[in-house]
C-alpha positions in Angstrom: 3.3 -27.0 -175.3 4.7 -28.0 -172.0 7.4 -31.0 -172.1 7.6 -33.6 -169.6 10.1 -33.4 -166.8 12.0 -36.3 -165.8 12.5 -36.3 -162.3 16.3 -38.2 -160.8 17.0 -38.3 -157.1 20.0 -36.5 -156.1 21.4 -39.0 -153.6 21.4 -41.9 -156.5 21.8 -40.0 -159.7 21.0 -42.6 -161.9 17.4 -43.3 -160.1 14.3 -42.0 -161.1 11.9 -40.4 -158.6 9.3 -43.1 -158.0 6.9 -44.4 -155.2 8.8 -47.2 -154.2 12.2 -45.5 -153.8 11.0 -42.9 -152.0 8.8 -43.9 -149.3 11.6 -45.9 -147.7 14.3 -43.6 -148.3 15.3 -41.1 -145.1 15.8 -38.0 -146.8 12.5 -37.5 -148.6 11.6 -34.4 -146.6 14.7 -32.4 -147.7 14.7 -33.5 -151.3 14.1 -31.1 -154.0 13.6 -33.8 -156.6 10.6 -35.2 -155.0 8.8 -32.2 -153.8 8.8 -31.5 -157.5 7.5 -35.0 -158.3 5.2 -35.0 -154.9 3.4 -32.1 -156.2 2.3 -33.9 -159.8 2.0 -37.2 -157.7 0.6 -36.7 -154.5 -2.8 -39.5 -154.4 -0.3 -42.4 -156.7 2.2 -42.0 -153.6 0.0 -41.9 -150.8 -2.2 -45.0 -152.4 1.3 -47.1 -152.5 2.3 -46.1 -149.0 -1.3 -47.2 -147.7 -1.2 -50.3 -149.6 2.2 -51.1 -148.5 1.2 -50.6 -144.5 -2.1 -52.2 -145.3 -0.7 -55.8 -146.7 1.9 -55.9 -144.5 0.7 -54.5 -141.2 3.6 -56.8 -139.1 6.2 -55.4 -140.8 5.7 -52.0 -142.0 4.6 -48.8 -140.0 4.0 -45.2 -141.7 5.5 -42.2 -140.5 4.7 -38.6 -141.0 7.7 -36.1 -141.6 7.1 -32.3 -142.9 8.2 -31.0 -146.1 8.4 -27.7 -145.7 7.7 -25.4 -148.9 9.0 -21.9 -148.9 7.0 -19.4 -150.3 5.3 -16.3 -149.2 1.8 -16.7 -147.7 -0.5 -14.5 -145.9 -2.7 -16.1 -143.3 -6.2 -14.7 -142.8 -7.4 -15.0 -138.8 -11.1 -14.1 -138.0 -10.7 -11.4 -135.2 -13.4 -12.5 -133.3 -13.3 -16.5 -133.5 -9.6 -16.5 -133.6 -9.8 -19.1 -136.4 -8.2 -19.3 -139.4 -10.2 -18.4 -142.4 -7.9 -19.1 -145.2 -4.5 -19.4 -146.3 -3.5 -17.3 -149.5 -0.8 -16.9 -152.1 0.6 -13.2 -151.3 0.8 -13.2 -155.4 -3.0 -13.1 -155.5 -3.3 -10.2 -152.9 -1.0 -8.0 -154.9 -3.3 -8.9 -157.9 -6.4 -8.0 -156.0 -8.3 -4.4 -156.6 -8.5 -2.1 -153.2 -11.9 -2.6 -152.8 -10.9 -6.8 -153.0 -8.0 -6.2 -150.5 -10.8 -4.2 -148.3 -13.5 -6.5 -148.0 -10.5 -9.4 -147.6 -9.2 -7.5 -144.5 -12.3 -6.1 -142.7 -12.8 -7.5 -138.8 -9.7 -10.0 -139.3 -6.0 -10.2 -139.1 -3.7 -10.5 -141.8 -0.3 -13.1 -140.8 2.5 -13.2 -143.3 3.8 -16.9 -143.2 7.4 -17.7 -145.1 6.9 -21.7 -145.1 3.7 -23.8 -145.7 4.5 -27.5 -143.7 3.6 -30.4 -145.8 2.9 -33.7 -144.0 4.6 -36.4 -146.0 3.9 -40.1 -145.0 7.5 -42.1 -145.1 7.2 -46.1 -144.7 9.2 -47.2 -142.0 10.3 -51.2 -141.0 8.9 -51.5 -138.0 12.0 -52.5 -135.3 11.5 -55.3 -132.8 13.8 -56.8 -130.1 16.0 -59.8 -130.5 15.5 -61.8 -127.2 17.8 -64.9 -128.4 20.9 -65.3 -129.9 20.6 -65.5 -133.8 22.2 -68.5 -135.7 22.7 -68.6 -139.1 22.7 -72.2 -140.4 23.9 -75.3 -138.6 27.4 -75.4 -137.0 29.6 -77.4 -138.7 31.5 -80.5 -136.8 35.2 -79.8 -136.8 36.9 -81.9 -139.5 40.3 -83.1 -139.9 42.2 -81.3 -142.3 42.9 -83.7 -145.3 46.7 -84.5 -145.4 48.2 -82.8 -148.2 50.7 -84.6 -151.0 53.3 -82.0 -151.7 53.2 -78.4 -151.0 54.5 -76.7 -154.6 56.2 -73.3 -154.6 53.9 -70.8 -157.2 55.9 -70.8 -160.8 57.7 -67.3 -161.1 56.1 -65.3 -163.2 52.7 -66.7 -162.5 51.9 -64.5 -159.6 51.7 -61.4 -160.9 50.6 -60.0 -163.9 51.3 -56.6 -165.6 48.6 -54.2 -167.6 49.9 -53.6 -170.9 48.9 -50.0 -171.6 47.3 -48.4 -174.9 
């Protein structure tokens, strides 16, 4: 019986890995946490990042960073098109009979590859230039300063206050 993993981002450790947090947050390519979670979750993410640039095209703009995911591939390249035919897990190849690793290898080239690129789609608030000064609120007319009756010294003792230990 497999259990269920909790995922927590390691920049806020107190955060679950979620859609929301992560599409806005800046280091989603380099986080372990969510490649995990990415992996389980791929279509719920990208549906929120669509819908997210979709209902708010003015303010939101998606953009693509590469997750790279380190494992040990072999890349199969048709001699004569130059195309390639397939990616495989080099696990599988050791697995594989001769006569499989045979027919897998006849007229093409065999790459090893360390890292497999992942496009990840980030959501990112769009920037846009201030052309005018920004005010915030109405400035205030300067008023007098009400005279004041008597100016009291603070009652010693009254100032500062000690913490009384366990």
């Amino acid at each position: 019986m497999k259990k269920s993993r909790i995922h927590v981002c390691e920049i806020k450790r107190h955060r679950q890995v979620s859609a929301p947090l992560c599409a806005v947050c800046p280091r989603v390519a380099k986080c372990r946490a969510f490649r995990i979670w990415y992996q389980l979750h791929r279509h719920e993410y990208l549906d929120f990042v669509l819908d997210i640039c979709k209902r708010f095209p003015e303010k939101y703009t998606m953009e693509v960073d590469f997750m790279a995911e380190k494992q040990t591939f072999v890349q199969i390249v048709d001699m004569a098109t130059g195309a390639i035919e397939k990616i495989v897990n080099l696990k599988e190849i050791v697995a594989m009979t001769p006569e499989e690793k045979l027919e897998l290898s006849r007229n093409k080239n065999l790459f090893v590859v360390t890292h497999r690129l992942e496009p990840i789609v980030r959501v990112e608030l769009k920037r846009s230039m201030i052309t005018e000064p920004l005010q915030f609120g109405e400035p205030e007319p300067a008023k007098p300063a009400p005279p004041e009756a008597k100016t009291q010294a603070p009652a010693p003792g009254a100032g500062s206050k000690s913490r009384k230990k366990k």
